[in-house]
Backbone as CSV, one residue per row, in Angstrom:
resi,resn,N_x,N_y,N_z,CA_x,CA_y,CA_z,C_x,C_y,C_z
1,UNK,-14.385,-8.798,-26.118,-13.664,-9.790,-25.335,-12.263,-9.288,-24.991
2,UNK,-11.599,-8.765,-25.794,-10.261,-7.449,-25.483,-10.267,-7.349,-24.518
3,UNK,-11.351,-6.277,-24.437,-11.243,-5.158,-23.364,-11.871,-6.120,-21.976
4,UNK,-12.380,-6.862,-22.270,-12.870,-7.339,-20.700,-11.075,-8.326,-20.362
5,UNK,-10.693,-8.685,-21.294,-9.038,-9.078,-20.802,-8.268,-8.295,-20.309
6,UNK,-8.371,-7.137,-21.191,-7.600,-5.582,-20.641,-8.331,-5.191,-19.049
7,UNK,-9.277,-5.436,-18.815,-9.586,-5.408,-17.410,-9.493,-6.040,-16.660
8,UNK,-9.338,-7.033,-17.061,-8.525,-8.174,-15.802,-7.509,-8.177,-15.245
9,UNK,-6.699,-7.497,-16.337,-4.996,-7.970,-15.888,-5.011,-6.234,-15.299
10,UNK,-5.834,-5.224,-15.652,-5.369,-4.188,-14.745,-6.165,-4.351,-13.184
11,UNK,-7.059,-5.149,-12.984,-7.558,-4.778,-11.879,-6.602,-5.774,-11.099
12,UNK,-6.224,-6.957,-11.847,-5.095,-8.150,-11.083,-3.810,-7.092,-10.124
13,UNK,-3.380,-6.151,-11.155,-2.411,-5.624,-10.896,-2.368,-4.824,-9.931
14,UNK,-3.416,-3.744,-9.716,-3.956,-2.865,-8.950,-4.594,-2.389,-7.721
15,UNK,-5.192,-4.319,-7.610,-6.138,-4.976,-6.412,-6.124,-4.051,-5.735
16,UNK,-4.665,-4.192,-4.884,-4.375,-3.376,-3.506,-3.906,-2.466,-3.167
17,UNK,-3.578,-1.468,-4.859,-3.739,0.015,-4.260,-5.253,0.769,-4.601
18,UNK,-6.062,-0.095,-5.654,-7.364,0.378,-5.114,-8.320,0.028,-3.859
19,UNK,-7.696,-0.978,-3.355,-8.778,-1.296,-1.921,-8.188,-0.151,-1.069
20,UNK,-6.344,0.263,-0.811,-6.138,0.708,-0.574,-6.519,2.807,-0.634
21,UNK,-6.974,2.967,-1.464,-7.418,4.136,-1.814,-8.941,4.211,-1.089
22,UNK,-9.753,3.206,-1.629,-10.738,2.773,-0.855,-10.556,3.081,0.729
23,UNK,-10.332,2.284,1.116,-9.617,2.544,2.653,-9.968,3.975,3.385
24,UNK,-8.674,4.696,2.341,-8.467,5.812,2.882,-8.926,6.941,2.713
25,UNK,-10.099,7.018,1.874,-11.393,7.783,1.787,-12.759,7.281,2.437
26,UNK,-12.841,6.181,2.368,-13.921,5.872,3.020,-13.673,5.692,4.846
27,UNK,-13.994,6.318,5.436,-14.216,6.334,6.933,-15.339,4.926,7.645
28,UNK,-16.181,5.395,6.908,-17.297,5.249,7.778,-17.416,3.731,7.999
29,UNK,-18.727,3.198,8.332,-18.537,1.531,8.505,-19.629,0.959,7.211
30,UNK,-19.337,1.793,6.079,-19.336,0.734,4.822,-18.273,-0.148,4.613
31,UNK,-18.860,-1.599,4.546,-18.167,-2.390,3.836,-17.163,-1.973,2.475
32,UNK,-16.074,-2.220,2.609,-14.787,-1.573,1.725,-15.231,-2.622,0.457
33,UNK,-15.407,-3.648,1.144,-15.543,-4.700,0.152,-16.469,-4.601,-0.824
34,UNK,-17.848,-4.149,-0.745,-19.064,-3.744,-1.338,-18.543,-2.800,-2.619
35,UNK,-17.820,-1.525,-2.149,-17.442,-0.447,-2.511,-16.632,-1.084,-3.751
36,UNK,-15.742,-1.789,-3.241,-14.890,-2.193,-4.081,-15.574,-2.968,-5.482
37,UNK,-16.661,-3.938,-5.307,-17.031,-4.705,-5.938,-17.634,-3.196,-7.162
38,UNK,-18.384,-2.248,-6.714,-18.930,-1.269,-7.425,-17.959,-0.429,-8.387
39,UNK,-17.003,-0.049,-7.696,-15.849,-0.085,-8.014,-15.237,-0.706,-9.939
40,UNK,-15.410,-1.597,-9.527,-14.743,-2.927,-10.442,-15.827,-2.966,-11.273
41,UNK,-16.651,-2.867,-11.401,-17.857,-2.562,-12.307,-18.131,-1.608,-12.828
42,UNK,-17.333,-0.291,-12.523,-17.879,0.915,-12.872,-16.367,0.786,-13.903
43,UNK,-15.475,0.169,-13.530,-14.378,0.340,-14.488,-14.424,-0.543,-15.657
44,UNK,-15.480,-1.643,-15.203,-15.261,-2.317,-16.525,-16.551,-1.596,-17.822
45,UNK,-17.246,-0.825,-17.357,-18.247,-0.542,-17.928,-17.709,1.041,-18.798
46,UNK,-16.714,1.599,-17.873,-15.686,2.557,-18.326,-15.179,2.039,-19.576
47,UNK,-14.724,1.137,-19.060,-13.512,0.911,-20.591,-14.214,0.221,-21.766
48,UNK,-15.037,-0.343,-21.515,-16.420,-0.709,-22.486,-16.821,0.204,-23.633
49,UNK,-16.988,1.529,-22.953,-17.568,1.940,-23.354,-16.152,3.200,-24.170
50,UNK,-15.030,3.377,-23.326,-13.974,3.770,-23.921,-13.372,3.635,-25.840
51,UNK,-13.413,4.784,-25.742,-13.102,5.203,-27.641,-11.483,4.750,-27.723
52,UNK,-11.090,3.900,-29.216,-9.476,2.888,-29.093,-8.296,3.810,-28.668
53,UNK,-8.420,4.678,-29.337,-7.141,6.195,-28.697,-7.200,6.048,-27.513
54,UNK,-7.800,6.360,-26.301,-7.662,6.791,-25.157,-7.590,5.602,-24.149
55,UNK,-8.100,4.228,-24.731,-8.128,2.871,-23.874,-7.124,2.896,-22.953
56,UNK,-6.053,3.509,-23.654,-4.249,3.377,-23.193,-4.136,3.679,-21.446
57,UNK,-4.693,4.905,-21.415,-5.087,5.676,-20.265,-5.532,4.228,-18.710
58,UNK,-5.832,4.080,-18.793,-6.529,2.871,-18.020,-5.228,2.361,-17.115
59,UNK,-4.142,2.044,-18.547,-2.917,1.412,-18.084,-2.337,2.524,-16.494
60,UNK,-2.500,2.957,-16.352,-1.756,3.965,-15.986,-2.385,4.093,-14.786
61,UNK,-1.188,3.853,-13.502,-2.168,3.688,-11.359,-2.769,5.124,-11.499
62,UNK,-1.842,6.226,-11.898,-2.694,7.527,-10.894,-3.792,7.734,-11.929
63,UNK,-4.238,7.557,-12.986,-5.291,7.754,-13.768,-6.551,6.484,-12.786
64,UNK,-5.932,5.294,-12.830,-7.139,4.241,-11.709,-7.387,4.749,-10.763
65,UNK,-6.483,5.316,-9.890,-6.385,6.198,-8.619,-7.333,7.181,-8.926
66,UNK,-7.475,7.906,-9.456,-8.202,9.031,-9.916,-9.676,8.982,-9.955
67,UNK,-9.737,7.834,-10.531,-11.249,6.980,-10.976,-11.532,6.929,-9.659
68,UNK,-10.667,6.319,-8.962,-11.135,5.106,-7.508,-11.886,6.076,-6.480
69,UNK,-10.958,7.770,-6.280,-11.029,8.583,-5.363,-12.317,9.743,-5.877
70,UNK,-12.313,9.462,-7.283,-13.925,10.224,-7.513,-14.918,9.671,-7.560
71,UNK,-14.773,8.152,-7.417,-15.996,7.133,-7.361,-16.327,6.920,-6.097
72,UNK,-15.463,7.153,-5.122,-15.653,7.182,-3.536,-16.325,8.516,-3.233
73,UNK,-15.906,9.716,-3.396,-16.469,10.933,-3.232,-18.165,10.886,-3.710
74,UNK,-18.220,10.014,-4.714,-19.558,9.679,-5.270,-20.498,9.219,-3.903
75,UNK,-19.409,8.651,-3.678,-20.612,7.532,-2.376,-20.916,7.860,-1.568
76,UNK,-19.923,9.025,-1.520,-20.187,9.840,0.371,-21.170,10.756,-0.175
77,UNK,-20.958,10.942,-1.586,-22.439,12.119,-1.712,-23.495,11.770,-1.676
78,UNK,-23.477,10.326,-2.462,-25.162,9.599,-2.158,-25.670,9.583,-0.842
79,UNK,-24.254,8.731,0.188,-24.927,8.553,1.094,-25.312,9.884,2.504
80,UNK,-24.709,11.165,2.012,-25.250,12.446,2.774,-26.190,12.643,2.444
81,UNK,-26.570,12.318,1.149,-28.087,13.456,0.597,-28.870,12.460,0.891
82,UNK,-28.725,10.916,1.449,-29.240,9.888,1.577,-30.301,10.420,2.932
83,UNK,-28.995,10.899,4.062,-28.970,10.472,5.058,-30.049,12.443,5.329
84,UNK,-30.050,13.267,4.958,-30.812,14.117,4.771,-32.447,14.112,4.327
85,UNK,-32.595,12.701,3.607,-33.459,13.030,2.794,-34.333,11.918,3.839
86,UNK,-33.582,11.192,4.702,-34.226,10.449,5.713,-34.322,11.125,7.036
């Protein structure tokens, strides 16, 4: 129950420089919003699963930033090898 508090108040904080990051990697005409929601799930399942030493890390934009811009790169890879494999 912590850690799902500890994720609230960072994603509260963060909203809009991760939609913003979002944004500006994603081009194409995916919904930002979608992305985002995946996004927000992949972080809470992150810190879930996060060992107590390193939780700290989370706190911190360019470490979220970091997350946000390799979880996007994720998507453009699915959706090339997607778009190949169709």
């Amino acid at each position: 129950m912590k850690r799902d508090l500890f994720y609230k108040e960072i994603i509260r904080r963060n909203e809009s420089r991760l939609r913003r990051k979002i944004s500006k990697t994603i081009f194409s005409g995916i919904h930002a919003d979608d992305i985002y929601q995946d996004l927000c799930l992949h972080i809470l399942n992150k810190i879930r699963a996060e060992e107590e030493g390193t939780l700290s890390r989370w706190e911190s934009e360019s470490w979220l930033l970091s997350v946000t811009g390799n979880f996007c790169i994720d998507v453009l890879r699915k959706l090339k090898s997607s778009k190949r494999k169709g």
